[in-house]
Jmol script that loads the backbone (N, CA, C; Angstrom):
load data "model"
ATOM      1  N   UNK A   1      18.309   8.844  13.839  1.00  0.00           N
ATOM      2  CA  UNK A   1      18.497   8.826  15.264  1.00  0.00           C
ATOM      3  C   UNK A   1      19.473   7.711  15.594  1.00  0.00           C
ATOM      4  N   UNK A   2      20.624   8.111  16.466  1.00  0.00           N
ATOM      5  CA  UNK A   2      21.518   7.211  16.749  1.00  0.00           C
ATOM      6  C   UNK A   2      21.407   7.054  18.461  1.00  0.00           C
ATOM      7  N   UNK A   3      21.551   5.700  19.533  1.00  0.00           N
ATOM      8  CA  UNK A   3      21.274   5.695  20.392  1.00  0.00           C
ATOM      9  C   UNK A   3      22.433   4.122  20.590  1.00  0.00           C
ATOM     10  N   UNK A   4      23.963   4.532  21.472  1.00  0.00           N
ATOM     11  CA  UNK A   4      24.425   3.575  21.736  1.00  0.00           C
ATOM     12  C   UNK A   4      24.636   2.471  20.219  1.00  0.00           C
ATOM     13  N   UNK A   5      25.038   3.153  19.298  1.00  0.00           N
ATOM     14  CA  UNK A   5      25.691   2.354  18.046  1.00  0.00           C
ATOM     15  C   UNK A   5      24.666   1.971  17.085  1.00  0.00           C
ATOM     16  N   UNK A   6      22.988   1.829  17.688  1.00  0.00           N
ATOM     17  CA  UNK A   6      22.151   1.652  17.233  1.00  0.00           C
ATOM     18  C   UNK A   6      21.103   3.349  16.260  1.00  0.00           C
ATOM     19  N   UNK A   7      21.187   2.630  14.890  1.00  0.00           N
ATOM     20  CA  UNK A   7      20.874   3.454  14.128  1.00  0.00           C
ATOM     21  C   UNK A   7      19.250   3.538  13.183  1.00  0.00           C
ATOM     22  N   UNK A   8      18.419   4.052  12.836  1.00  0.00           N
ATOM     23  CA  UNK A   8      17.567   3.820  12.750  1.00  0.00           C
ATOM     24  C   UNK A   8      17.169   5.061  11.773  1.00  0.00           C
ATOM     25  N   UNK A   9      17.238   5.270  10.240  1.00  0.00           N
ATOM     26  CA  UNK A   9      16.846   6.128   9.225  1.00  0.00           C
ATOM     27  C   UNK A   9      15.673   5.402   8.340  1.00  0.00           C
ATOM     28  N   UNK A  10      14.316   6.277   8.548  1.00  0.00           N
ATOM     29  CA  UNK A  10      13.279   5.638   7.868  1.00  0.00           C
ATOM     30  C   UNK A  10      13.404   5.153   6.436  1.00  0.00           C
ATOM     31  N   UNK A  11      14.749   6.290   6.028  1.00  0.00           N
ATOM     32  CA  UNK A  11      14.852   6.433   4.761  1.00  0.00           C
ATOM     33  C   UNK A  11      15.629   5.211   4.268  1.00  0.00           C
ATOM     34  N   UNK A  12      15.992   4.938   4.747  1.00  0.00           N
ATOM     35  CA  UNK A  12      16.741   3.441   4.808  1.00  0.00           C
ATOM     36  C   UNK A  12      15.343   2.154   4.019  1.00  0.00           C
ATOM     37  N   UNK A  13      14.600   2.359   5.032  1.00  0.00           N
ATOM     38  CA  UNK A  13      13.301   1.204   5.330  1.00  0.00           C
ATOM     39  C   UNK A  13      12.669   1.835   3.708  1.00  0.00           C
ATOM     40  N   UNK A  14      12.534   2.571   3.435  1.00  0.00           N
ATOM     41  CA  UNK A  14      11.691   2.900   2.250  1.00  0.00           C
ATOM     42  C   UNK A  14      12.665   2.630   0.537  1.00  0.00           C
ATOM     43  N   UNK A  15      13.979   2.680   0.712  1.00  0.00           N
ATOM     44  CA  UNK A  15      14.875   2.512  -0.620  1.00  0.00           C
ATOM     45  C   UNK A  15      14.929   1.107  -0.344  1.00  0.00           C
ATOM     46  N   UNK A  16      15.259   0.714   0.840  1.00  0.00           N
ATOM     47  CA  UNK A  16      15.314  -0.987   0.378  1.00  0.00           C
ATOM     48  C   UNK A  16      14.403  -2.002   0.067  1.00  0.00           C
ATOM     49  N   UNK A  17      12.681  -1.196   0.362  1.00  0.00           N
ATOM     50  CA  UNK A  17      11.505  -1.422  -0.002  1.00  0.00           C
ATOM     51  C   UNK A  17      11.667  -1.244  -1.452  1.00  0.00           C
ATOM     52  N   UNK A  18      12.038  -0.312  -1.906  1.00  0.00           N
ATOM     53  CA  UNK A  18      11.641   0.315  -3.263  1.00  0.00           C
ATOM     54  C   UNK A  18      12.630  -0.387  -4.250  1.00  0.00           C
ATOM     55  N   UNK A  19      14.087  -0.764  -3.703  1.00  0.00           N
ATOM     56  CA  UNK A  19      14.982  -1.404  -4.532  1.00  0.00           C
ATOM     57  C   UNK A  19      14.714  -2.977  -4.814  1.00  0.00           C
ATOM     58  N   UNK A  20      13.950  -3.443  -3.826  1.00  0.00           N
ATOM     59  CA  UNK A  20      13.016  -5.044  -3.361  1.00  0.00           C
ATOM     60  C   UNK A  20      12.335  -4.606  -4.853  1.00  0.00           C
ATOM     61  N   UNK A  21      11.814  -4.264  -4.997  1.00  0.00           N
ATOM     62  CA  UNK A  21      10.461  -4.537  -5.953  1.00  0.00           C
ATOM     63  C   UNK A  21      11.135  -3.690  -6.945  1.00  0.00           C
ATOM     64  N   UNK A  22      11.666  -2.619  -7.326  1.00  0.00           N
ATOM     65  CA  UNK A  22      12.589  -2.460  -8.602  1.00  0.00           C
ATOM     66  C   UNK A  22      13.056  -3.653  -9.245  1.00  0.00           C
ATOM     67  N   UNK A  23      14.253  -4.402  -8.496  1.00  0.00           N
ATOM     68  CA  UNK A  23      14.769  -5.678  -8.880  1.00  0.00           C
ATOM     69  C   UNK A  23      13.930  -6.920  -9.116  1.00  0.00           C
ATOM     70  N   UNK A  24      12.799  -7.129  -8.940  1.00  0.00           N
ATOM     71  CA  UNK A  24      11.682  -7.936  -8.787  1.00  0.00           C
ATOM     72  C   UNK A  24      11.207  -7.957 -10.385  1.00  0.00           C
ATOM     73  N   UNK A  25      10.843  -6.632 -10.306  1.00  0.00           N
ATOM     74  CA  UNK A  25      10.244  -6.048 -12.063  1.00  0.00           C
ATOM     75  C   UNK A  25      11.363  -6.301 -12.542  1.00  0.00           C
ATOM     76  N   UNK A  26      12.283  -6.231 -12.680  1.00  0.00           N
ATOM     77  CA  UNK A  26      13.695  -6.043 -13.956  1.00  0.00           C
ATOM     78  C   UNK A  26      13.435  -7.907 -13.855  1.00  0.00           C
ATOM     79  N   UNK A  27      13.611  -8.725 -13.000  1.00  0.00           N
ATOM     80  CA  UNK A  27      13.656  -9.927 -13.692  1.00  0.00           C
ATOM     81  C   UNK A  27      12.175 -10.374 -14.307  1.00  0.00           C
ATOM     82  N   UNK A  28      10.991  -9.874 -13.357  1.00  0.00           N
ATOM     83  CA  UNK A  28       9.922 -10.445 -14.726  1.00  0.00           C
ATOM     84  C   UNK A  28      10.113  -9.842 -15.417  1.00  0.00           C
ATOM     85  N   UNK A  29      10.238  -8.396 -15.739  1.00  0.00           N
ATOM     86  CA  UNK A  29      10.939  -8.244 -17.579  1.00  0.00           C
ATOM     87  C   UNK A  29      11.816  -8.853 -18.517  1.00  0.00           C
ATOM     88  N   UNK A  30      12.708  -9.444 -17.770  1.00  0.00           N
ATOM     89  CA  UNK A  30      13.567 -10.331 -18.115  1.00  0.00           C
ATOM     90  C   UNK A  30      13.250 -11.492 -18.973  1.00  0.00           C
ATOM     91  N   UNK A  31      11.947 -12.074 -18.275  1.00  0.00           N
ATOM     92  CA  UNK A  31      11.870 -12.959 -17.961  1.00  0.00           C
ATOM     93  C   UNK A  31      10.461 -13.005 -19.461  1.00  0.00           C
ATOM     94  N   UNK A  32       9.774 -12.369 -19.663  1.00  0.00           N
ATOM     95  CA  UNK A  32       8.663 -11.629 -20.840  1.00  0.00           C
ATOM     96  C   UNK A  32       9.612 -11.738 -21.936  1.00  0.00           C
ATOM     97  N   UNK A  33      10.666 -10.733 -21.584  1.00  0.00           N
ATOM     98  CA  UNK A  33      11.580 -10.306 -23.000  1.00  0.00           C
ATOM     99  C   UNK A  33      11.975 -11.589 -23.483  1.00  0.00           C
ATOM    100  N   UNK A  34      12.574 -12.423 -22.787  1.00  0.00           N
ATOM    101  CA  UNK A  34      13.087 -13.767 -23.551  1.00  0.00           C
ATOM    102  C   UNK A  34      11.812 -14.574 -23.996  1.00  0.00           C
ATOM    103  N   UNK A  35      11.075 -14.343 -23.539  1.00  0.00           N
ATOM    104  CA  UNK A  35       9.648 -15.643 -23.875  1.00  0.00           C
ATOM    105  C   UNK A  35       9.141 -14.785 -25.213  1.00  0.00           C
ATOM    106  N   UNK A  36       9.393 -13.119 -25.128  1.00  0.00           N
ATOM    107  CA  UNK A  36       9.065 -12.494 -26.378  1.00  0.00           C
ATOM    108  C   UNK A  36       9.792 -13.406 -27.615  1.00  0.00           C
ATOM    109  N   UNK A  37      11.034 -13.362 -27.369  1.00  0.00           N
ATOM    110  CA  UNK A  37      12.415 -13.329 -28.124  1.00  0.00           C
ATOM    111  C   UNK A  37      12.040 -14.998 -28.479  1.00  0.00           C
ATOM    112  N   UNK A  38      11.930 -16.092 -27.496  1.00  0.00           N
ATOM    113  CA  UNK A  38      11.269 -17.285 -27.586  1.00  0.00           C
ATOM    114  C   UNK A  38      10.437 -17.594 -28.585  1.00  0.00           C
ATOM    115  N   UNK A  39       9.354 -16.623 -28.907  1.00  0.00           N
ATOM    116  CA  UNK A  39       7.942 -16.887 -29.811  1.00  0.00           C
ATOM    117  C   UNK A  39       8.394 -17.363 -31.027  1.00  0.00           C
ATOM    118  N   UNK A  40       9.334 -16.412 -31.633  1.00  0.00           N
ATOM    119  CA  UNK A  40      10.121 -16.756 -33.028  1.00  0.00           C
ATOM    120  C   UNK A  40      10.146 -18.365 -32.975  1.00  0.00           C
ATOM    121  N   UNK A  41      11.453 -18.270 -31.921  1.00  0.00           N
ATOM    122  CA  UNK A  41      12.016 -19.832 -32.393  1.00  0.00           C
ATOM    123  C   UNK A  41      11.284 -21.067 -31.933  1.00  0.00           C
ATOM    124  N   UNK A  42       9.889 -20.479 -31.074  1.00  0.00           N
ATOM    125  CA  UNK A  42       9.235 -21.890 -30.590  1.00  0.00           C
ATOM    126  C   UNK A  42       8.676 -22.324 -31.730  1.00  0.00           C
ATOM    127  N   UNK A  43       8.121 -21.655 -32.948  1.00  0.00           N
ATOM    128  CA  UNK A  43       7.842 -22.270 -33.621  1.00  0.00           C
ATOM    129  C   UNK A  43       8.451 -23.286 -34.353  1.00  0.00           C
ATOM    130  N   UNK A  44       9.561 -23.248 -34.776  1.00  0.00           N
ATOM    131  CA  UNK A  44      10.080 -24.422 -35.241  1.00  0.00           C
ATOM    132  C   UNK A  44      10.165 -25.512 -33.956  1.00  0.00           C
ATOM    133  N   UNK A  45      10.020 -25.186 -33.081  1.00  0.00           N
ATOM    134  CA  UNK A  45      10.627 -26.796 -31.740  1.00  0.00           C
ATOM    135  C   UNK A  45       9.653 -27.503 -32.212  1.00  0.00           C
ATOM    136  N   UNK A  46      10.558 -29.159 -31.535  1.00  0.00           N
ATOM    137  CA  UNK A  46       9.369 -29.895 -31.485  1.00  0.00           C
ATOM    138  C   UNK A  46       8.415 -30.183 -30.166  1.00  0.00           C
ATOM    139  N   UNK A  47       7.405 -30.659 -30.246  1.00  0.00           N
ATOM    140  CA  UNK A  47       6.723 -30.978 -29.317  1.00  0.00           C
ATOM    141  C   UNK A  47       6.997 -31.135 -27.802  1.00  0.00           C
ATOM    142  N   UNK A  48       8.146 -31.714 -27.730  1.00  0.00           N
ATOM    143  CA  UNK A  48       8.278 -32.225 -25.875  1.00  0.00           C
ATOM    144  C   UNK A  48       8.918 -30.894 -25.852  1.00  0.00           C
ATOM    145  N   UNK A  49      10.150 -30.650 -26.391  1.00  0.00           N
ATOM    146  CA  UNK A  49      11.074 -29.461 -26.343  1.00  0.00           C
ATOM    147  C   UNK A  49      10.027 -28.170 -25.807  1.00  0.00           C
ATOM    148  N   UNK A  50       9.192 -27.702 -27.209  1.00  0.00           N
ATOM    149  CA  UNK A  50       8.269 -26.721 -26.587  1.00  0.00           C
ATOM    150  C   UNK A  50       7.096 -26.802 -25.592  1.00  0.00           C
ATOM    151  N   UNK A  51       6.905 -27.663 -25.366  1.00  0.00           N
ATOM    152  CA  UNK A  51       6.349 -28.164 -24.001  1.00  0.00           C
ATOM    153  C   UNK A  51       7.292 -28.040 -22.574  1.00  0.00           C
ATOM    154  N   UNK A  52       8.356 -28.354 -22.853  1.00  0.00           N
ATOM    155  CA  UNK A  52       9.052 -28.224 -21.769  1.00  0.00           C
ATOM    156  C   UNK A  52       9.200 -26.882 -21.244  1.00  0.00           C
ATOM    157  N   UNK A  53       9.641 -25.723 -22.586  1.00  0.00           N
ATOM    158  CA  UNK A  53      10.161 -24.668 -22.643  1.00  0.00           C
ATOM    159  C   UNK A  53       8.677 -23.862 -21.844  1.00  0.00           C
ATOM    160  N   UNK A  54       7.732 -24.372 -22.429  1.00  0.00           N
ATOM    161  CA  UNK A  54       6.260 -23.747 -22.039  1.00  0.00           C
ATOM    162  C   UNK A  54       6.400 -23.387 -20.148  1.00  0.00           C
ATOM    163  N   UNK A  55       6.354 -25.094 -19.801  1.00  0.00           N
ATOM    164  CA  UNK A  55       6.348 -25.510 -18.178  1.00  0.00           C
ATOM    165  C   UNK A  55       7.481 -24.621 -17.651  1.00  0.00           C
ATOM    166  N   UNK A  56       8.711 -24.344 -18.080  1.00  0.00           N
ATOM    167  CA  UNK A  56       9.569 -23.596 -17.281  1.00  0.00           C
ATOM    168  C   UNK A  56       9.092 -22.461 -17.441  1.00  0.00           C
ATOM    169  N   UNK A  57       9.009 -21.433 -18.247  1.00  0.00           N
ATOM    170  CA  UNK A  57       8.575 -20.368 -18.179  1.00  0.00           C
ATOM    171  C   UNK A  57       7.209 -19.995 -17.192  1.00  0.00           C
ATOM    172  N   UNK A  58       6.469 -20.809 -17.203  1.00  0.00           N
ATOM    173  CA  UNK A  58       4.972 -21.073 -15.947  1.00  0.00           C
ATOM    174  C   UNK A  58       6.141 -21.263 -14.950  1.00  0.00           C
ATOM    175  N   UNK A  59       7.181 -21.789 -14.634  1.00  0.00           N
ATOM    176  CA  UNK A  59       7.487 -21.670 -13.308  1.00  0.00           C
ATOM    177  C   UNK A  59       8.184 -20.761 -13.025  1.00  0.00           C
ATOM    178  N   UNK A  60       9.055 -19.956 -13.575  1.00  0.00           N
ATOM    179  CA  UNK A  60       9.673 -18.649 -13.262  1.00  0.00           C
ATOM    180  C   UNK A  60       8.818 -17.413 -12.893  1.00  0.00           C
ATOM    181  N   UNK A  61       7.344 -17.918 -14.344  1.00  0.00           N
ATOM    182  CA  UNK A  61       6.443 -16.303 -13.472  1.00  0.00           C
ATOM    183  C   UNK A  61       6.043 -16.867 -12.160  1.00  0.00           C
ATOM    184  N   UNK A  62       5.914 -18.236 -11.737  1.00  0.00           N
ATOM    185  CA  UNK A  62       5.124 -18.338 -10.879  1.00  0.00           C
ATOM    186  C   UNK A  62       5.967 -18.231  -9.754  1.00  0.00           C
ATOM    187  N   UNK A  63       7.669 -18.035  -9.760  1.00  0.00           N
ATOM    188  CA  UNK A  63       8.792 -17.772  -9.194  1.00  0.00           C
ATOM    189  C   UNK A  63       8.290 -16.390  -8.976  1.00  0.00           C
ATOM    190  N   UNK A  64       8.566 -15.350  -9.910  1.00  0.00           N
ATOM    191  CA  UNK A  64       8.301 -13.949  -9.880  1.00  0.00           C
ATOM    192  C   UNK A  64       7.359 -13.659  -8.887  1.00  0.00           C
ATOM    193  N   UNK A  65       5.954 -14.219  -9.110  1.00  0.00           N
ATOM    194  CA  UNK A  65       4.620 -14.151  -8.508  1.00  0.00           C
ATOM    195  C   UNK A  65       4.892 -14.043  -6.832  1.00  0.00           C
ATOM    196  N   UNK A  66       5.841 -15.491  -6.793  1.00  0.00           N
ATOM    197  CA  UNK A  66       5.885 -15.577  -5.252  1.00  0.00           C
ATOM    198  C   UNK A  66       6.721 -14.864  -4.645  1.00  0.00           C
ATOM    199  N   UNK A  67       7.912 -13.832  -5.398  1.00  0.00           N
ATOM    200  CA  UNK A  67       8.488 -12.878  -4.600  1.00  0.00           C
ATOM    201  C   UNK A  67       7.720 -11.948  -4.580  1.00  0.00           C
ATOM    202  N   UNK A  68       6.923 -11.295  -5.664  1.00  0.00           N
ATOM    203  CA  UNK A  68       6.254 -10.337  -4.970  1.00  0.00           C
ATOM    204  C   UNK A  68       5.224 -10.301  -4.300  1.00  0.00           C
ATOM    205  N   UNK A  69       5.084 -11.792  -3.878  1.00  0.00           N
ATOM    206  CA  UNK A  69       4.044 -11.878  -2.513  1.00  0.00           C
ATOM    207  C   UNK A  69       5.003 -11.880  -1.125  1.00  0.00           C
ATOM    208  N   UNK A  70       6.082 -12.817  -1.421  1.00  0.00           N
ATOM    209  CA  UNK A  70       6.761 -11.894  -0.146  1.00  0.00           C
ATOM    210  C   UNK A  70       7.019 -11.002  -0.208  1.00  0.00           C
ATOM    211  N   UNK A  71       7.625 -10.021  -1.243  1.00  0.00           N
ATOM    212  CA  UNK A  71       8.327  -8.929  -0.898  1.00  0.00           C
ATOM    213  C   UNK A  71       7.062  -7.846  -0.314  1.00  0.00           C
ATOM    214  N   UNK A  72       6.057  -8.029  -0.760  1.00  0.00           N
ATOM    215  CA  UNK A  72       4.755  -7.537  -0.117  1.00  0.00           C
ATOM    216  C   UNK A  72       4.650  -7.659   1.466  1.00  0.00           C
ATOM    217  N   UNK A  73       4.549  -8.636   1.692  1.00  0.00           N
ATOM    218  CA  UNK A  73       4.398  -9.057   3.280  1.00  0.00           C
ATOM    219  C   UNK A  73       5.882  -8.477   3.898  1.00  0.00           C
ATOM    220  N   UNK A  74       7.190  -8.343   3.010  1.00  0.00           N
ATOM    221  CA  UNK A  74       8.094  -8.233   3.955  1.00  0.00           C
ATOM    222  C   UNK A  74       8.070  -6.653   4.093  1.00  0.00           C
ATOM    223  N   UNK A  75       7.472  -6.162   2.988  1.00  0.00           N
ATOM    224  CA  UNK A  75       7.182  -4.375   2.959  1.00  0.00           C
ATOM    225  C   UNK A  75       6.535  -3.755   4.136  1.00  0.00           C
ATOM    226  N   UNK A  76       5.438  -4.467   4.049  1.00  0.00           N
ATOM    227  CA  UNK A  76       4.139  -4.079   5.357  1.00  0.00           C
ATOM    228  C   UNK A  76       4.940  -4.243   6.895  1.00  0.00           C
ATOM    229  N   UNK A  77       5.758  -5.749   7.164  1.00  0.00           N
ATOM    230  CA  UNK A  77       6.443  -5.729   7.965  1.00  0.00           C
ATOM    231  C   UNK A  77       7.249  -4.448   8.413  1.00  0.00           C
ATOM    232  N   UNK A  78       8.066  -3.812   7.201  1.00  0.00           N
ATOM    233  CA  UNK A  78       9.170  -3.390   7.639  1.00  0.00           C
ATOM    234  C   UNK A  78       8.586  -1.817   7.592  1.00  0.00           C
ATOM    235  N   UNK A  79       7.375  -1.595   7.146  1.00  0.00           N
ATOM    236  CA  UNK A  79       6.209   0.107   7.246  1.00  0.00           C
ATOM    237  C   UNK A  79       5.678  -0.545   8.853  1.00  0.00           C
ATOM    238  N   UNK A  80       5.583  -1.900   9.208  1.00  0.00           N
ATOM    239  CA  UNK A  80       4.338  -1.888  10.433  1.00  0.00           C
ATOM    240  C   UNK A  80       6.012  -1.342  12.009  1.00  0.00           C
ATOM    241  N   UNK A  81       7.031  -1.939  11.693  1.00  0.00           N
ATOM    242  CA  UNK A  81       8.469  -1.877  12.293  1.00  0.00           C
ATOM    243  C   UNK A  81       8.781  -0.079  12.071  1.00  0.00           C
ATOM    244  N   UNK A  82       8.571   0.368  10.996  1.00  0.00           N
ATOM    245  CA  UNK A  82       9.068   1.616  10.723  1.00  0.00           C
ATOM    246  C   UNK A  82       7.673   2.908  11.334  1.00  0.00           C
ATOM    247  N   UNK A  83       6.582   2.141  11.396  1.00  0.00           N
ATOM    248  CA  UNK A  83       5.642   2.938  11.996  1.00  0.00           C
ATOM    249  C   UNK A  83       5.503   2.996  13.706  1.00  0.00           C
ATOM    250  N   UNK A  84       5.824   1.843  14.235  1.00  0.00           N
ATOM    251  CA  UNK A  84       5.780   1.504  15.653  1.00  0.00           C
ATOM    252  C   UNK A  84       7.481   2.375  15.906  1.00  0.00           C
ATOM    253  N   UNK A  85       8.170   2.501  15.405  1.00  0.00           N
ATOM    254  CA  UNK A  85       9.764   2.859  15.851  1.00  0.00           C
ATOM    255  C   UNK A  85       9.201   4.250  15.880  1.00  0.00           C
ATOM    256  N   UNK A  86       8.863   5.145  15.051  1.00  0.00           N
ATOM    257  CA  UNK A  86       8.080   6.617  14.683  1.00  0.00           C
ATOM    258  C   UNK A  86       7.538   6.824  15.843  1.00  0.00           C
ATOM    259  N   UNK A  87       6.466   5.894  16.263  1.00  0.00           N
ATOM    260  CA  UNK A  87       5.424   6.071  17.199  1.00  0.00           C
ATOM    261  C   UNK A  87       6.191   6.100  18.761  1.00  0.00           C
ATOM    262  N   UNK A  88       7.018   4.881  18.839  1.00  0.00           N
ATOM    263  CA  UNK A  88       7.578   5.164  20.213  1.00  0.00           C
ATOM    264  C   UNK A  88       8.552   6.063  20.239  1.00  0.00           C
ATOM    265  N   UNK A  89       9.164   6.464  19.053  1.00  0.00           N
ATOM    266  CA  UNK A  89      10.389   7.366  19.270  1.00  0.00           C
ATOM    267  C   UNK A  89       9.291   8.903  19.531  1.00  0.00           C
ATOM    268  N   UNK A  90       8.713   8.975  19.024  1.00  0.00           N
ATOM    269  CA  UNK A  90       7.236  10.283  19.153  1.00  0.00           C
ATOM    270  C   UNK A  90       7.277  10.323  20.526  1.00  0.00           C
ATOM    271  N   UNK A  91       6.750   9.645  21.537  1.00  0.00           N
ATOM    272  CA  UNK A  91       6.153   8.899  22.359  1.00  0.00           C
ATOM    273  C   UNK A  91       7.122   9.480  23.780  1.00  0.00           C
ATOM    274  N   UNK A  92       8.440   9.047  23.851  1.00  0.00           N
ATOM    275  CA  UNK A  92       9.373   8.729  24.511  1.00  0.00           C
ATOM    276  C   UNK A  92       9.932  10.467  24.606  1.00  0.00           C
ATOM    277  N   UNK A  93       9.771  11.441  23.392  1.00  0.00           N
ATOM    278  CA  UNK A  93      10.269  12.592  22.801  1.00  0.00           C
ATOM    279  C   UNK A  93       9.328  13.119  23.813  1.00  0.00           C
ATOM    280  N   UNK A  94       7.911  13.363  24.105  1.00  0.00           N
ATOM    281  CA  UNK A  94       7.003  13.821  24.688  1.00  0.00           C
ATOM    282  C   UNK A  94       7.197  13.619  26.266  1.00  0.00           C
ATOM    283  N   UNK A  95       7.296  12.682  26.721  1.00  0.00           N
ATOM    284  CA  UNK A  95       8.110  12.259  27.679  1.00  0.00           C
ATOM    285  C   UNK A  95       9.132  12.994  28.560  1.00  0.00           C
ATOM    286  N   UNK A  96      10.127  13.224  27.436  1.00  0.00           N
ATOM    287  CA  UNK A  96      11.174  13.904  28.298  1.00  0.00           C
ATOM    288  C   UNK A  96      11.085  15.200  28.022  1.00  0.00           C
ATOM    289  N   UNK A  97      10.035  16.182  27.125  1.00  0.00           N
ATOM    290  CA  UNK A  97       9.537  17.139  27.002  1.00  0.00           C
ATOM    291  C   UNK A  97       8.720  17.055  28.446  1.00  0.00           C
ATOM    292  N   UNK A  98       8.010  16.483  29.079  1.00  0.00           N
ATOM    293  CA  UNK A  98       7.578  16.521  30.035  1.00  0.00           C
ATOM    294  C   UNK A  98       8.072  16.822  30.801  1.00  0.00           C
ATOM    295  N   UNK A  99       9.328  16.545  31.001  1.00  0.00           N
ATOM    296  CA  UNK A  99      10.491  16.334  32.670  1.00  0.00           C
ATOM    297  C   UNK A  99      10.656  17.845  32.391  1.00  0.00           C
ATOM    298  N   UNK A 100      10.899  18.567  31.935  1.00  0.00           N
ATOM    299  CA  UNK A 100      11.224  19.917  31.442  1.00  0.00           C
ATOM    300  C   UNK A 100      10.368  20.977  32.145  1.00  0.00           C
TER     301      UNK A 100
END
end "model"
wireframe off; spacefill off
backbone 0.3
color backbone group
C-alpha cells in the first residue's frame, strides 16, 4: 500500500526479520567453527595466552547472546508495528466501505 510517497509491504517487515537472525547465526557459527579449529592449537598455548583466548571467546558468545536478545525485542517491535498498521489499514478499509 502506497499513500503520498509513503510505503508499507509486510513483506518487507518479515525478510528483514528473517535476514536479522540469519546473519546473527552465520556469526555464532563463525564464531564455534574457529573455537572448533582453536581446540587443536590450544593445546600447546601457554597458560595466560589460553586463558586469554578462553575470556574472549566468553565474550563474543556473550556478544552473540546479546544480539539475539535484541534482535528478539526488535522482531516483536516490528510484528507489534506490522500488526497495528494491518489492523488500522483493516479498520480505515471498512470505513470507507461504509460511505458506499
Amino acid at each position: 500500500m502506497t499513500i503520498n510517497g509513503f510505503d508499507v509491504s509486510y513483506a518487507y517487515v518479515d525478510e528483514a526479520t528473517s535476514e536479522l537472525r540469519t546473519q546473527t547465526k552465520a556469526v555464532q557459527d563463525q564464531i564455534e567453527s574457529l573455537d572448533s579449529q582453536m581446540q587443536v592449537v590450544k593445546a600447546d598455548l601457554d597458560g595466560a595466552m589460553a586463558a586469554e583466548y578462553d575470556r574472549k571467546v566468553a565474550s563474543w558468545r556473550a556478544n552473540v547472546a546479546d544480539m539475539q536478545l535484541l534482535l528478539g525485542k526488535a522482531e516483536a517491535a516490528l510484528n507489534e508495528i506490522r500488526n497495528n498498521y494491518a489492523s488500522t489499514d483493516g479498520r480505515e478499509a471498512m470505513n470507507w466501505q461504509a460511505l458506499l
